[in-house]
PAKE-311658 format. One record per residue: residue number from 1; residue in three letters; x negated, y negated, z negated of N, C-alpha, C in turn. Coordinates in steps of 0.05 Angstrom, whole numbers, plus 5000, padded with zeros to 4 digits. Example, Ala and Ser with C-alpha at 12.3 -4.5 7.8 and 13.67 -1.06 7.14 Angstrom:
BEGIN
seq_type_n.px_n.py_n.pz_ca.px_ca.py_ca.pz_c.px_c.py_c.pz
1_ALA_4736_5114_4844_4754_5090_4844_4736_5066_4844 .
2_SER_4743_5045_4858_4727_5021_4857_4742_4999_4843 .
//
This chain:
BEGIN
seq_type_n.px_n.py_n.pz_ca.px_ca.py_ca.pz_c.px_c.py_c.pz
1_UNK_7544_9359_5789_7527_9360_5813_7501_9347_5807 .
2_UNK_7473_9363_5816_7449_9350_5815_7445_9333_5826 .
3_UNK_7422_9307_5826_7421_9293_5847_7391_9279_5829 .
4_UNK_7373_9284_5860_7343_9266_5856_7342_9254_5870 .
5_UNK_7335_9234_5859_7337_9207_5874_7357_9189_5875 .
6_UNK_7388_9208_5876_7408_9195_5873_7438_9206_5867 .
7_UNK_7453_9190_5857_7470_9214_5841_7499_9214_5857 .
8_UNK_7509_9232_5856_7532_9232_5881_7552_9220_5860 .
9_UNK_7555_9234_5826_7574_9221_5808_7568_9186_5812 .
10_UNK_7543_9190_5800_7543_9153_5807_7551_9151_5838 .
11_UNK_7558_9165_5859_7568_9152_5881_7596_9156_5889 .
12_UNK_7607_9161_5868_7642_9159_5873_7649_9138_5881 .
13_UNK_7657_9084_5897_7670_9060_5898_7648_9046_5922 .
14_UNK_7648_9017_5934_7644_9003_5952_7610_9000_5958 .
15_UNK_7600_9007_5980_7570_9000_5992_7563_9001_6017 .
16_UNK_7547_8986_6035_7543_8992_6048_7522_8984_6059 .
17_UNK_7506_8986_6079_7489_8995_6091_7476_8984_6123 .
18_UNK_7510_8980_6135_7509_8982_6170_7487_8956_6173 .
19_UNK_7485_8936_6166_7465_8915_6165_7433_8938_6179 .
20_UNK_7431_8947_6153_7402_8969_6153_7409_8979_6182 .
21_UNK_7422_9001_6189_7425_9017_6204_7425_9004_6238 .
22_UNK_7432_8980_6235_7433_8966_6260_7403_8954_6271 .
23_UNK_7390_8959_6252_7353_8945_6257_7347_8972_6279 .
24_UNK_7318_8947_6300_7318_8961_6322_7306_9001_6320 .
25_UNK_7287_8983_6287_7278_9015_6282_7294_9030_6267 .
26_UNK_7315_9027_6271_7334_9052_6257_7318_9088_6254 .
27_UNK_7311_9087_6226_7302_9120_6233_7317_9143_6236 .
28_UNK_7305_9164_6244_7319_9195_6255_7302_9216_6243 .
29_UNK_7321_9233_6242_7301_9259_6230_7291_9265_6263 .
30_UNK_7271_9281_6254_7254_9296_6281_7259_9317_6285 .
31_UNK_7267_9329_6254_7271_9362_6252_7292_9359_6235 .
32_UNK_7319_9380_6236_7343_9379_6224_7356_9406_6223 .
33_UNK_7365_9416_6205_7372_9442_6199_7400_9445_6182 .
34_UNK_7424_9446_6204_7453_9453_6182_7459_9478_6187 .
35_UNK_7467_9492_6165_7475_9511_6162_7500_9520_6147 .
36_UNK_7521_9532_6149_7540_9538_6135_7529_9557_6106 .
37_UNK_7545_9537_6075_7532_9550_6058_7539_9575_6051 .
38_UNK_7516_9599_6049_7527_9630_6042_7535_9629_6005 .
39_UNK_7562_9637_6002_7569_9633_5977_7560_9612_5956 .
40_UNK_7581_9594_5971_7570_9558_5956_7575_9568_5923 .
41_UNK_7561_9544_5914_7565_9541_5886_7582_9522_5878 .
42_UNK_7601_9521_5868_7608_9491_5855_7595_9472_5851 .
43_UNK_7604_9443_5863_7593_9426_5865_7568_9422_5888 .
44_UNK_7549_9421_5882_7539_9419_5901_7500_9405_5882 .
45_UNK_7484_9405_5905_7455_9392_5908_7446_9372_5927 .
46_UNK_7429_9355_5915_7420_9331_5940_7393_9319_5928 .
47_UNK_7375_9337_5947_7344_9317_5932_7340_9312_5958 .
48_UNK_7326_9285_5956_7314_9268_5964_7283_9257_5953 .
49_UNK_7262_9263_5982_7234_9259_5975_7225_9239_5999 .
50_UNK_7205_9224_6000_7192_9219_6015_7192_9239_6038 .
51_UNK_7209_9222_6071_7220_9231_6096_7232_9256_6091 .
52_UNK_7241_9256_6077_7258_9291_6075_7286_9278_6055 .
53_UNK_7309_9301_6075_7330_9301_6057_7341_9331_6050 .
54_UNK_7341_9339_6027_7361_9371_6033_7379_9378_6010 .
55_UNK_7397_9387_6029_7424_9392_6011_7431_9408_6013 .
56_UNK_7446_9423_5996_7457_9451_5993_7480_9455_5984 .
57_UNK_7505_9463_5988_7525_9471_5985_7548_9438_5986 .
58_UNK_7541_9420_6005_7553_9407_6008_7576_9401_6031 .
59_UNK_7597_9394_6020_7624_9393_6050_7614_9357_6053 .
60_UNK_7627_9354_6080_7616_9337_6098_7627_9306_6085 .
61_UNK_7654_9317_6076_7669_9283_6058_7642_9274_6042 .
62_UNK_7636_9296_6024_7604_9293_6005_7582_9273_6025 .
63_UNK_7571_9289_6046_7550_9282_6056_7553_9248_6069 .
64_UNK_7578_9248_6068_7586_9220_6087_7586_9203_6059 .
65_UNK_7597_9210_6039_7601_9191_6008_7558_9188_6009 .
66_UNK_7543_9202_6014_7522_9198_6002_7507_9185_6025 .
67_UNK_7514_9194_6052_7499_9171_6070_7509_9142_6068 .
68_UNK_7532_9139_6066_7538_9115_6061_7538_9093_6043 .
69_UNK_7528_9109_6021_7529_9096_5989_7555_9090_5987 .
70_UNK_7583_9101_5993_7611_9086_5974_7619_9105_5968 .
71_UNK_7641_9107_5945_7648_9115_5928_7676_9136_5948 .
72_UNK_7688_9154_5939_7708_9172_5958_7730_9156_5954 .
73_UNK_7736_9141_5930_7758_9120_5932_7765_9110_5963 .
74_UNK_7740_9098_5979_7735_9089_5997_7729_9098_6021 .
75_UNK_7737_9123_6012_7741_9135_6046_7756_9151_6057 .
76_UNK_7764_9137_6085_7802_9146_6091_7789_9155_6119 .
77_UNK_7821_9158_6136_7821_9164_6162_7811_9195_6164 .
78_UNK_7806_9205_6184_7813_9234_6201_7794_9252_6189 .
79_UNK_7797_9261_6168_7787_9283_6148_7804_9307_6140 .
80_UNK_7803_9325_6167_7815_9353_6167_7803_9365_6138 .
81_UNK_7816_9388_6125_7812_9404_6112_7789_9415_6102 .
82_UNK_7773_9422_6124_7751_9429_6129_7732_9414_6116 .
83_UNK_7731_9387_6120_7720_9371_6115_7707_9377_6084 .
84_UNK_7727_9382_6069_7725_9389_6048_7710_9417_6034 .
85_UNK_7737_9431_6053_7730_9462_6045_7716_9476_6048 .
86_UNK_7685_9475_6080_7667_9486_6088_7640_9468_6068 .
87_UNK_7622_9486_6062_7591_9477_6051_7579_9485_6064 .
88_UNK_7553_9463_6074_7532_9463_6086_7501_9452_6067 .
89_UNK_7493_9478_6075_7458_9471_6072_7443_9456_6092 .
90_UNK_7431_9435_6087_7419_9421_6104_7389_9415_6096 .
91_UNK_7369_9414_6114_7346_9404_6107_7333_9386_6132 .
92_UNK_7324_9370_6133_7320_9348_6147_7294_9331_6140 .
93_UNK_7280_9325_6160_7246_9319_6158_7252_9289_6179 .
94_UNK_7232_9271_6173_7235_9249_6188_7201_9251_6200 .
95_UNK_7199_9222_6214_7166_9241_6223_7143_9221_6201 .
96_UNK_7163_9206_6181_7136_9193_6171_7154_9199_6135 .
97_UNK_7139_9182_6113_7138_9185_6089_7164_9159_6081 .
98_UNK_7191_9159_6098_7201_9153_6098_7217_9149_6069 .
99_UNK_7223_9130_6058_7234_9111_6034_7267_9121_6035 .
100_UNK_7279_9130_5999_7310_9139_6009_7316_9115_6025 .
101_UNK_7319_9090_6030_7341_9078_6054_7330_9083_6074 .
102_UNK_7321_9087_6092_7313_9095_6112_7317_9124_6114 .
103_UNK_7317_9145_6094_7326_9170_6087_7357_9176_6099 .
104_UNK_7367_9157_6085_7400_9154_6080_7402_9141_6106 .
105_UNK_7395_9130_6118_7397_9120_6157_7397_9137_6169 .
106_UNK_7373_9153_6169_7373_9177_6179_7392_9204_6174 .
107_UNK_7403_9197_6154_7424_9226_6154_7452_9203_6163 .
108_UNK_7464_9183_6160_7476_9173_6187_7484_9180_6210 .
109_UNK_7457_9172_6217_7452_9183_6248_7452_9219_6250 .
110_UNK_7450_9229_6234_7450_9254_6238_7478_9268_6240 .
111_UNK_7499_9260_6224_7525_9256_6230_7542_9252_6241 .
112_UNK_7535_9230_6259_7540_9215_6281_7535_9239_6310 .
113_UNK_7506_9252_6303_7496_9266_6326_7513_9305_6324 .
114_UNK_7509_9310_6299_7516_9334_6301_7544_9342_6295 .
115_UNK_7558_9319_6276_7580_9315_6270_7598_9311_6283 .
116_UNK_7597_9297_6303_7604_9281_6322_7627_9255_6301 .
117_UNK_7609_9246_6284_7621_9221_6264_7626_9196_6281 .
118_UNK_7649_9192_6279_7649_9162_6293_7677_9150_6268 .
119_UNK_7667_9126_6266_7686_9115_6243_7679_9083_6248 .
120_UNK_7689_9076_6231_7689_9040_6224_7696_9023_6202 .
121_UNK_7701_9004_6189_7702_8987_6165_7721_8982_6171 .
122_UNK_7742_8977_6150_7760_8956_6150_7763_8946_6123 .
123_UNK_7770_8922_6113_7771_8895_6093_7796_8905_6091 .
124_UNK_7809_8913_6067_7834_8911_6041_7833_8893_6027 .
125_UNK_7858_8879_6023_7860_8871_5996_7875_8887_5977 .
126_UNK_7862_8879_5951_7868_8908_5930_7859_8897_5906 .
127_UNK_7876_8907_5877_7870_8899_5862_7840_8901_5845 .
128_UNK_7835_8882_5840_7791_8883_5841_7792_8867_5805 .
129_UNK_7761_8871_5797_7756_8852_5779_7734_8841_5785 .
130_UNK_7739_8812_5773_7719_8786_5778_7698_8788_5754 .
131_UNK_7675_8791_5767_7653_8783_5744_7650_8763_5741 .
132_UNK_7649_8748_5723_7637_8720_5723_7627_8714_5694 .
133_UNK_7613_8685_5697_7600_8683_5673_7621_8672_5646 .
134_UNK_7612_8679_5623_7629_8675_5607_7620_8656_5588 .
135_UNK_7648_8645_5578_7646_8612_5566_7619_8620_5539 .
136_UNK_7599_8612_5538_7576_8605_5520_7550_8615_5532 .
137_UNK_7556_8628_5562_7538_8626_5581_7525_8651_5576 .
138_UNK_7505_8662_5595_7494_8692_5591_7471_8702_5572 .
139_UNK_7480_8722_5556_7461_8734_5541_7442_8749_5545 .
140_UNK_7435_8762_5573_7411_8779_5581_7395_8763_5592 .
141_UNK_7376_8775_5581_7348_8762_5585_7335_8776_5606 .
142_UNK_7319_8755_5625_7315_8764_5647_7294_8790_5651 .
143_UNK_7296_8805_5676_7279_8835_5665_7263_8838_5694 .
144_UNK_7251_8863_5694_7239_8868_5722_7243_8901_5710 .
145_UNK_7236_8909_5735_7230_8949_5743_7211_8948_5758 .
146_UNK_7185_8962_5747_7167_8973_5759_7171_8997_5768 .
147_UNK_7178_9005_5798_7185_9039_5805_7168_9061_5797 .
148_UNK_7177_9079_5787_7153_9098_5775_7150_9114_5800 .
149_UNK_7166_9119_5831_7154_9129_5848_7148_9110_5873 .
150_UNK_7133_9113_5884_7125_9090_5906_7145_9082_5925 .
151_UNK_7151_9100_5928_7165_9106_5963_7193_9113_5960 .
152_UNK_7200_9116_5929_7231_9119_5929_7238_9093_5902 .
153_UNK_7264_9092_5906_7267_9067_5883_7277_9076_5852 .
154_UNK_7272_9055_5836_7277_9080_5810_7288_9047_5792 .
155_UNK_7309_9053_5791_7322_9022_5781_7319_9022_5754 .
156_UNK_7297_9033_5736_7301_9042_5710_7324_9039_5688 .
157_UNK_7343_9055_5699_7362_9067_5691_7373_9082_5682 .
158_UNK_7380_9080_5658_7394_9105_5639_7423_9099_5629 .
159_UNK_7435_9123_5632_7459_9118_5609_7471_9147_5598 .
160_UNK_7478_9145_5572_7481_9168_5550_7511_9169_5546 .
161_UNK_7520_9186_5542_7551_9186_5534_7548_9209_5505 .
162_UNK_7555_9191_5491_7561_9204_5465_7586_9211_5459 .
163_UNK_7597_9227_5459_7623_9231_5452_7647_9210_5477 .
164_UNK_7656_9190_5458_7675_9169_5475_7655_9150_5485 .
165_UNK_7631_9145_5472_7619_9123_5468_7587_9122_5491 .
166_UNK_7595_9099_5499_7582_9096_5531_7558_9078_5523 .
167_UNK_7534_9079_5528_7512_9061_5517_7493_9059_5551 .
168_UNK_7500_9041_5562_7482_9035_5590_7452_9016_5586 .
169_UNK_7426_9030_5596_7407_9014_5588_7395_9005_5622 .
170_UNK_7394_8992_5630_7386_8980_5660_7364_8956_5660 .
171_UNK_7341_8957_5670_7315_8938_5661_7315_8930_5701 .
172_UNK_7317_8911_5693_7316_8898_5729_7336_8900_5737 .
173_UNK_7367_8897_5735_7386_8893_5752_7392_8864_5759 .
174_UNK_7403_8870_5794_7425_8846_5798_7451_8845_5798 .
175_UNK_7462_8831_5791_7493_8816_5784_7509_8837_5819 .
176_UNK_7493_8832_5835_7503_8845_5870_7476_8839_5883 .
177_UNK_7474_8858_5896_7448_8859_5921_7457_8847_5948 .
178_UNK_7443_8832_5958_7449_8801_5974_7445_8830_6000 .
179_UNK_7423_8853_5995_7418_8870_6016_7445_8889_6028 .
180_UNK_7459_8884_6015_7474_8903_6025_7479_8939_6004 .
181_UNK_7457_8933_5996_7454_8967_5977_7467_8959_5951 .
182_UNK_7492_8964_5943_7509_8968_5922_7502_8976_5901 .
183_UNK_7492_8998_5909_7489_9020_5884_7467_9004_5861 .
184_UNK_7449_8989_5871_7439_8979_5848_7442_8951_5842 .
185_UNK_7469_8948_5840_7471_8919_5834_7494_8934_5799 .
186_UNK_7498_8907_5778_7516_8919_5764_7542_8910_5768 .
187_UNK_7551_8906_5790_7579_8907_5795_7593_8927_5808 .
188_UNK_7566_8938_5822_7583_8965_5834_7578_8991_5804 .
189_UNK_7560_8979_5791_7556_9011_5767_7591_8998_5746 .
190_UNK_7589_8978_5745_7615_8978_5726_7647_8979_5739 .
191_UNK_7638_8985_5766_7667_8997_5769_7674_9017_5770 .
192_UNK_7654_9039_5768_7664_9065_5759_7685_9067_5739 .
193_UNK_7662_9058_5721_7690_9062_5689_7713_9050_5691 .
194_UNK_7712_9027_5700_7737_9008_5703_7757_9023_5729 .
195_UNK_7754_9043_5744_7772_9045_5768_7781_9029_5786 .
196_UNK_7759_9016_5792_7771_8988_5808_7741_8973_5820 .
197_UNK_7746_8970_5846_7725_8950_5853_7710_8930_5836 .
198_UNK_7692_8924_5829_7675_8897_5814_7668_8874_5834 .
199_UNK_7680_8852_5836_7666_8825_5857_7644_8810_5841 .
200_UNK_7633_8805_5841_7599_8795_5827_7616_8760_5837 .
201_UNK_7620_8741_5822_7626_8719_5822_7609_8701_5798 .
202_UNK_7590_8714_5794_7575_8701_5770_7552_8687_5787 .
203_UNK_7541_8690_5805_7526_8662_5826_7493_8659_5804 .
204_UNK_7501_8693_5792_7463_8686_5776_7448_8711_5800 .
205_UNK_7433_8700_5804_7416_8708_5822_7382_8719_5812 .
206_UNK_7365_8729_5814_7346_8752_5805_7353_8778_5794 .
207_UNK_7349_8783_5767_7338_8802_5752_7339_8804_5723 .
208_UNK_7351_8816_5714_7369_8829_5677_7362_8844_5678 .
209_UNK_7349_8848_5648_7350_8878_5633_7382_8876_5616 .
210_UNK_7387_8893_5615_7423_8899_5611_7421_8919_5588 .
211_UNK_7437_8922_5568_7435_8939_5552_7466_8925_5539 .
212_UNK_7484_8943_5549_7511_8953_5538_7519_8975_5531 .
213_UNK_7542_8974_5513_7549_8997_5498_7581_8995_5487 .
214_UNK_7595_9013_5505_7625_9007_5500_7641_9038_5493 .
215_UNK_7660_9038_5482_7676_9058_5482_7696_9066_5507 .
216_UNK_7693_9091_5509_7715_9099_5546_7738_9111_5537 .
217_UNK_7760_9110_5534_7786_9111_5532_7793_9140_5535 .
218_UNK_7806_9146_5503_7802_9178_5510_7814_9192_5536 .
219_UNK_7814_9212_5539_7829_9232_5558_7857_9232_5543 .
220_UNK_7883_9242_5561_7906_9245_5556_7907_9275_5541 .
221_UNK_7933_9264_5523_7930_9299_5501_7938_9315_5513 .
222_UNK_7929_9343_5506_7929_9370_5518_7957_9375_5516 .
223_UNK_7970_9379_5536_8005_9392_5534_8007_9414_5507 .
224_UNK_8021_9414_5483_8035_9421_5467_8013_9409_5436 .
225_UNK_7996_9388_5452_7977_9380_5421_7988_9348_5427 .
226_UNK_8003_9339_5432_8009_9311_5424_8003_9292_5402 .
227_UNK_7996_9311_5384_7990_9296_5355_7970_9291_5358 .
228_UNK_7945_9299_5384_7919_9285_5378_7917_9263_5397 .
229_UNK_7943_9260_5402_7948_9239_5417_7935_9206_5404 .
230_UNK_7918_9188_5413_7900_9164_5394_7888_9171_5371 .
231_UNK_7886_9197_5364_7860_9193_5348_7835_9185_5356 .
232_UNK_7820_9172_5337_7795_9164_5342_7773_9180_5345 .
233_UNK_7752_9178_5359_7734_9189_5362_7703_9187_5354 .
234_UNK_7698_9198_5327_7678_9203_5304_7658_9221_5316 .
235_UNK_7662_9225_5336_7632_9248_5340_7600_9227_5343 .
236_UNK_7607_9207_5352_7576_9185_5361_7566_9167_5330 .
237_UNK_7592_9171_5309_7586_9167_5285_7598_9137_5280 .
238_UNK_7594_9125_5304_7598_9094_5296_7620_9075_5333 .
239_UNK_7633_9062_5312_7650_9054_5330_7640_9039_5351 .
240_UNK_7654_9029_5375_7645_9011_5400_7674_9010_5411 .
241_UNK_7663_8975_5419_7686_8964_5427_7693_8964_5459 .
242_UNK_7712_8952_5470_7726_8962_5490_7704_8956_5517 .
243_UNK_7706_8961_5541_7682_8957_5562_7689_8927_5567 .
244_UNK_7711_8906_5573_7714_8881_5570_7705_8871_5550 .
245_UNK_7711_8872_5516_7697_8864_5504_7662_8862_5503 .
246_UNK_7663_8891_5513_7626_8893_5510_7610_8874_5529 .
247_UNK_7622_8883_5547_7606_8856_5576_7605_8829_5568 .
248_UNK_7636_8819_5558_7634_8792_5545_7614_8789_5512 .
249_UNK_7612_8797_5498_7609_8795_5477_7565_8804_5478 .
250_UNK_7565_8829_5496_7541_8844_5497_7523_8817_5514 .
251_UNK_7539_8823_5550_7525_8809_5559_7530_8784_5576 .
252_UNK_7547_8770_5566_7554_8742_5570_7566_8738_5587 .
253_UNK_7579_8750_5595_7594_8762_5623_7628_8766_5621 .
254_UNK_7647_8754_5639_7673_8778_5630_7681_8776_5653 .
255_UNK_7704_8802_5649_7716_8813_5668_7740_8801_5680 .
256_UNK_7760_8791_5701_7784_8776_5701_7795_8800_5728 .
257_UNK_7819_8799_5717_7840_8825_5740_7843_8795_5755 .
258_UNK_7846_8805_5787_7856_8793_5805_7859_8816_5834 .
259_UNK_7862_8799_5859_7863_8816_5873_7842_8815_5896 .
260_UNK_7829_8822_5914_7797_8809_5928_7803_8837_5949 .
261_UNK_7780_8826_5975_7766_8840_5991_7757_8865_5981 .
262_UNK_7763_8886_6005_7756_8922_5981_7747_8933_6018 .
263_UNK_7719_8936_6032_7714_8954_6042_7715_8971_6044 .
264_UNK_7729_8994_6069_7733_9022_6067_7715_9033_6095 .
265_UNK_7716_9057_6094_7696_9063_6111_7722_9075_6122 .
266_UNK_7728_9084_6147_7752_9101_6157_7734_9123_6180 .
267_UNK_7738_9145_6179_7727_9160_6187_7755_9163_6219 .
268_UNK_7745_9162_6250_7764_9165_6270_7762_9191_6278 .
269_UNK_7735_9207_6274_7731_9223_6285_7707_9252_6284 .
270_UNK_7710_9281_6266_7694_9281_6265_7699_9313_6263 .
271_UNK_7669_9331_6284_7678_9361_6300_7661_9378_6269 .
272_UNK_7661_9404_6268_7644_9420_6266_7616_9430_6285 .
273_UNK_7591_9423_6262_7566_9426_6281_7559_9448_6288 .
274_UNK_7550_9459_6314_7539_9479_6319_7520_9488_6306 .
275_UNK_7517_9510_6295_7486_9519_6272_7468_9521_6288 .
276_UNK_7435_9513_6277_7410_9521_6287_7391_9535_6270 .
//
């Protein structure tokens, strides 16, 4: 799946938002347009520009994973079939040069209105990992991001997958965003790989340039090839060590299994919109 501005893969685990959404100026689109998609595509589209959102071939579980910034791990409760199985094109205009969070408020509320979305949070405990700082203290050196677009955020962020081998380059991250927005903190990007919530317990506060590089655990062998069962993986040329090792060793950092607080979004309630 495409995504400008923001990536729905990067939005598979825990974020939220309702803080934003509760300010008195909560924004709204002015103009809003859903439509059932004519012969969806797989997967799906989602660009995002200054006061505009539009999407194309997306089912509504999608659209709710992307207004909300969390991951689908994290979202339960009353999600008929449909939810899934129908795609909608949407395009949506706000009335000013509106910034994605205020973008992503606005398609919220738009949910809420045509969707008829009504849901709520609830706190799990669940098995999580602890970031914290690691014994000889931290190795990244402090960074900044200059946004290369004004009005949208651009966490200068890359990451390459070579074969097994995972190389993340991030210039300005925090440890967790005190704001509420997940997505660019690195505890919510390292729990993807790991399958499991990340708690930021490291208490460093600003701004890292980050530059890790770990190996991702092959896929399970193809039924009747067993024998390629642990072989190693030579395509990136050169080995990398495990994603715990790398964090501790890369960037001064490690990982500890325990069990912690896990936000879910629970969806109570939610219709098919009338088309316009």
């Amino acid at each position: 799946m495409h995504s400008t501005g923001l990536s729905l893969v990067a939005l598979a685990a825990l974020a939220a938002v309702g803080g934003l959404a509760a300010a008195a100026d909560a924004p709204h689109f002015e103009v809003a347009s859903i439509r059932l998609s004519k012969n969806p595509e797989p997967g799906g589209n989602v660009e995002i520009t200054p006061g505009r959102f539009r999407g194309k071939d997306l089912a509504l579980q999608w659209l709710i994973l992307t207004a909300f910034r969390i991951r689908s791990g994290n979202l339960s409760g009353d999600l008929p079939g449909w939810t899934l199985s129908e795609r909608y094109d949407i395009d949506a205009k706000t009335g000013d040069a509106s910034g994605e969070d205020r973008v992503l408020i606005a398609l919220q509320h738009l949910l809420e209105e045509r969707f008829g979305l009504k849901h709520h949070r609830e706190m799990k405990e669940q098995p999580v990992y602890f970031l914290r700082v690691a014994k000889g203290g931290v190795k990244m050196p402090p960074g900044s991001c200059v946004p290369v677009k004004k009005d949208l955020p651009n966490e200068c962020y890359s990451v390459q997958n070579e074969g097994l081998v995972v190389t993340l380059d991030w210039r300005g991250v925090m440890m967790s965003d005190p704001t509420g927005v997940a997505y660019r903190s690195l505890a919510w990007s390292l729990s993807g790989p790991l399958q499991r919530p990340v708690i930021d317990q490291t208490g460093l506060t600003g701004t890292f340039d980050v530059h890790l590089r770990w190996a991702r655990d092959p896929a399970p062998p193809t039924p009747g090839r067993e024998s390629d069962a642990g072989a190693p993986d030579t395509s990136s040329g050169t080995a990398a060590p495990s994603i715990f090792d790398a964090v501790e060793k890369q960037l001064g950092l490690k990982l500890e299994a325990g069990r912690g607080p896990v936000e879910y979004l629970v969806v109570d309630h939610v219709e098919k919109p009338g088309e316009n």
